[in-house]
N, C-alpha and C positions, 0 to 999 in steps of 0.2 A: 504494500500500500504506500503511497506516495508519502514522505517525511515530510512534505512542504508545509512551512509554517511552524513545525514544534519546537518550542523553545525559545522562540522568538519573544525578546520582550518590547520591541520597536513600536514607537506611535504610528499608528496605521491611521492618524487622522485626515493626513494630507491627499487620502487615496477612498473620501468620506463617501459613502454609497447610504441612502439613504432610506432605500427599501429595505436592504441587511439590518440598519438600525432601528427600524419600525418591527421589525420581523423579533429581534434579539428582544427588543421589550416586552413585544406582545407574549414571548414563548417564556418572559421574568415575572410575569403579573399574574399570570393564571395562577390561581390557587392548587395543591396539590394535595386537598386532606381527600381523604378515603381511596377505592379504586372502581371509581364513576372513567369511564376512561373517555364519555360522549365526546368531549373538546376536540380530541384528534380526528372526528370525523371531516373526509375530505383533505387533511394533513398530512394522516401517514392513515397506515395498514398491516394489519397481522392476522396471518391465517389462523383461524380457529381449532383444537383437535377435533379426530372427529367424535371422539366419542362424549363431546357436549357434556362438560362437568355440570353445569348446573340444574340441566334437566334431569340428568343422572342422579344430581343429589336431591331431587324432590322426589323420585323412585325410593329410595332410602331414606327422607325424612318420615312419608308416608307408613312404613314399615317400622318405626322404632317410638319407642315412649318415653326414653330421655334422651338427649343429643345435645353434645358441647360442638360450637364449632369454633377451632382456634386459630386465632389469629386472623380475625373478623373483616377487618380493613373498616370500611364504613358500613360495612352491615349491606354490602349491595345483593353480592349473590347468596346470602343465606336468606334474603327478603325474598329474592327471587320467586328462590327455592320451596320456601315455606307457603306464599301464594302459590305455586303449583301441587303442591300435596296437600293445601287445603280441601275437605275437613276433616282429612288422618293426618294432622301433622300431631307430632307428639304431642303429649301431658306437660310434660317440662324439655324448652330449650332452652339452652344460656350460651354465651358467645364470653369468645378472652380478645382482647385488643392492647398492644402497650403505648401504641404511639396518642398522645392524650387529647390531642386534636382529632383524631379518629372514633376514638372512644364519646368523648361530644358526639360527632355526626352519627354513628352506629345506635346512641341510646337514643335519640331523636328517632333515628327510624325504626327499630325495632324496640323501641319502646311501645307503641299503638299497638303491636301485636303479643304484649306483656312478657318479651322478653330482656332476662337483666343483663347487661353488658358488663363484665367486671374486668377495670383496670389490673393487667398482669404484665408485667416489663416479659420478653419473649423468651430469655434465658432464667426466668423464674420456675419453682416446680409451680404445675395447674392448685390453683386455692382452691381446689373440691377434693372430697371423701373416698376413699378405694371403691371399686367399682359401683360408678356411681351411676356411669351411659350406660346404652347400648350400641351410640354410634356416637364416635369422636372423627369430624371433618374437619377439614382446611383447603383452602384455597391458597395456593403458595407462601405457605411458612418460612420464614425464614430458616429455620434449621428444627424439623421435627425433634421434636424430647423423647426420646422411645420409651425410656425407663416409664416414663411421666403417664407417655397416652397406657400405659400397657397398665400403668396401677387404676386409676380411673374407669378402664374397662372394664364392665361386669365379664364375669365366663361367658362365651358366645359371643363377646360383644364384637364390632367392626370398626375398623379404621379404615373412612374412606377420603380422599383425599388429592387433589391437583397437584403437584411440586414443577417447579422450574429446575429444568435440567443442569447440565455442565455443556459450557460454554453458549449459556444462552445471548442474543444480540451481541457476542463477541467480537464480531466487527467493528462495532462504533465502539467497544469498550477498546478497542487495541488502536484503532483512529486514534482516541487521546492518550493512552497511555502505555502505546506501544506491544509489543509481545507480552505474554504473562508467564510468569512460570508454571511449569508442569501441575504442582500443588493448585494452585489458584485456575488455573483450566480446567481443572479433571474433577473439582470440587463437586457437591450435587448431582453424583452418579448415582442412577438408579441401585447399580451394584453394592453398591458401597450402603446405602439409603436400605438395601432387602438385608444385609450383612446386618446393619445396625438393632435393627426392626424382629432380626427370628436370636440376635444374643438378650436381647428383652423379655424375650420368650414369648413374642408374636409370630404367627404361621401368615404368613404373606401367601394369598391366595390370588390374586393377580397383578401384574405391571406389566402395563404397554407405555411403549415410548414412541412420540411422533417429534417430525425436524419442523418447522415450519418460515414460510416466507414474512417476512417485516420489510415493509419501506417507510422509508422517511422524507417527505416531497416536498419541506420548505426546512431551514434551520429554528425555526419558532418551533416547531416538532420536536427538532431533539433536544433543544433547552429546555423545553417543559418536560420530558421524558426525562432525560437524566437531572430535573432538581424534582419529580416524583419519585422515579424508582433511582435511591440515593446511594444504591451498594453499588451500581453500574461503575461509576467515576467518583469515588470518596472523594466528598469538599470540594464538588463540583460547583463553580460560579461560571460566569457569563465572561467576567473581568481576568480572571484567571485563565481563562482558556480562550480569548478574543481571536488571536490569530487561528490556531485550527478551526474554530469558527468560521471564521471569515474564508479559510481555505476550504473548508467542508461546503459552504456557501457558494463560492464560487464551480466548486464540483457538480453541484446540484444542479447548477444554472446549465450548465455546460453539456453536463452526461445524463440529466435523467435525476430519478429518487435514488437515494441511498440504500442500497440493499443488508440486509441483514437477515441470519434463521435464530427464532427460539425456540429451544427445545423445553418438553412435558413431557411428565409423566402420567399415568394414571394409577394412585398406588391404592390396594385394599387388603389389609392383614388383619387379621382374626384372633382374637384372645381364646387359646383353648380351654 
């Protein structure tokens, strides 16, 4: 991939384009709490798996009588979810969220449907009783707790769940900060993720992985991308990174959207 631009800490004022700068703000101001992702429509695009996590998970809310789901985001696709298994959605659902601006918008919305949202930081153990569910979901966790889902599970219970693979939108993560090491590429392998999952003493009963296409069609797309999803590019700014910016910007003009794949899983283990 082309170097041009990294590292550069040069005033790029003299060379002032003014739709880049209209563009850089617009993709600085957009709010980033929950994973509402409507904004990118028309901006950018990512193929979806096919096996449709959140219709999937209204299959499974329908079926179960208590259900955590962790690591909530804004409470979008458990709302979903829960309007499509209505009126078998469980007795009791409760959701974990740690980011606290999330936590607000999640209890907001799934509050009306008397569910409680309880602030939990991600690498905390789950604040509920040994087997408490019958289904413990997530939608891309930051790093599943095996020990954690596996105590929480009643016998029988399920862990069903989305994860973001290894090397997902690696593209624009190595655009800004180059190659990555082995360690840090390979991270969020499924293999690694079913290894974790059956030393907890969960029986992993399915994992499918799909690759999928991502574009990015104006540079407002990827600013608001990488100051949402914040693990992409750690202490990611607009000011920090202006010239690949501007150089990514100028690629887009030139060649088309920015391509990228992310990868999924779809993982479901079984408390025996």
């Amino acid at each position: 991939m082309d170097d041009k631009g990294r590292g550069s800490t040069g005033d790029d004022s003299d060379h002032a384009d003014p739709a880049f700068e209209a563009l850089l703000a617009e993709g600085a101001a957009v709010p980033t709490e929950g994973w509402d992702f409507s904004w990118f429509e028309g901006r950018a695009t990512e193929e979806r798996p096919s096996w449709g996590y959140a219709m999937s998970l209204a299959g499974r809310l329908a079926g179960a009588g208590a259900a955590l789901d962790v690591q909530t985001g804004g409470g979008e696709v458990l709302d979903f979810a829960l309007g499509r298994a209505a009126p078998k959605a469980p007795v009791l659902t409760v959701a974990t969220e740690g980011w606290p601006a999330n936590v607000a918008k999640a209890t907001a919305l799934l509050g009306p449907r008397g569910i409680a949202v309880v602030a939990s930081p991600e690498d905390a153990p789950l604040p509920f009783a040994d087997a408490t569910f019958d289904l413990v979901a997530s939608r891309h966790p930051v790093r599943p707790l095996w020990e954690e889902i596996a105590r929480v599970l009643r016998p029988g219970g399920t862990y069903f769940a989305q994860h973001v693979g290894p090397r997902s939108v690696f593209e624009l993560v190595e655009y800004f900060l180059g190659p990555q090491p082995r360690e840090v590429s390979s991270a969020r392998h499924p293999e690694r993720e079913r290894a974790g999952a059956e030393a907890a003493g969960l029986e992993v009963v399915g994992l499918r992985t799909e690759r999928l296409r991502v574009e990015f069609h104006d540079i407002a797309a990827v600013v608001h991308f990488l100051r949402k999803v914040v693990w992409m590019v750690p202490g990611f700014t607009v000011e920090a990174h202006r010239p690949r910016l501007r150089a990514l910007h100028e690629q887009m003009k030139a060649e088309g959207p920015f391509v990228a794949h992310s990868t999924r899983h779809l993982f479901e283990a079984r408390r025996p």
